[in-house]
C-alpha positions in Angstrom: 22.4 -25.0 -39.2 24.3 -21.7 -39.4 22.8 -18.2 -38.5 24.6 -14.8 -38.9 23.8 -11.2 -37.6 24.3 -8.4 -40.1 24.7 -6.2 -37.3 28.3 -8.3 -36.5 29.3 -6.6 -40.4 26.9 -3.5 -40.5 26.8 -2.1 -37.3 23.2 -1.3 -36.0 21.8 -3.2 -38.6 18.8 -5.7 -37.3 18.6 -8.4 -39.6 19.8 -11.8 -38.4 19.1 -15.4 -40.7 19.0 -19.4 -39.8 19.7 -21.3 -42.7 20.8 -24.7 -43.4 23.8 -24.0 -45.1 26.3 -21.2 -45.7 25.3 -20.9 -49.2 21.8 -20.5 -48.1 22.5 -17.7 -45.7 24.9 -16.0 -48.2 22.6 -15.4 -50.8 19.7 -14.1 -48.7 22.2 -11.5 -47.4 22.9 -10.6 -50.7 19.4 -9.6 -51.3 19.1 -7.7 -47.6 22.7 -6.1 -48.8 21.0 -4.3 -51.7 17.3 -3.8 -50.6 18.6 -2.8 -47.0 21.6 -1.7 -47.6 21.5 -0.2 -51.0 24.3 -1.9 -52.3 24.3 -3.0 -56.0 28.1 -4.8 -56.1 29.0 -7.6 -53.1 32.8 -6.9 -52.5 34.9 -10.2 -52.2 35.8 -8.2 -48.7 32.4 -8.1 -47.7 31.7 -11.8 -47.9 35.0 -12.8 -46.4 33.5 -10.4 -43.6 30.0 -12.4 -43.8 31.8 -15.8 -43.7 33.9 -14.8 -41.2 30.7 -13.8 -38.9 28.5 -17.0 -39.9 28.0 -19.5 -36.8 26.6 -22.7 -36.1 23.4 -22.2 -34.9 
């Protein structure tokens, strides 16, 4: 399992996900990233920044 924080990348942000796989929690941060966040591109930065801050859970 692997879980990550979106607070660890956007500070004061709530949102946290367990997921099987890295893949898994990557793509349901890129739907919080645009809905939440109001982002409409995913910079290569920010998911070196996301995969940086994924654990095992």
């Amino acid at each position: 399992m692997k879980a990550f924080a979106c607070g660890d990348v956007v500070p004061g942000c709530e949102a946290r996900w367990v997921c099987s796989t890295e893949d898994e929690i990557l793509a349901r941060v890129g739907a919080h990233a645009s809905s939440a966040h109001g982002l409409t591109e995913i910079s290569p930065e920010l998911v070196g920044a996301v995969r940086g801050s994924i654990v095992a859970a």
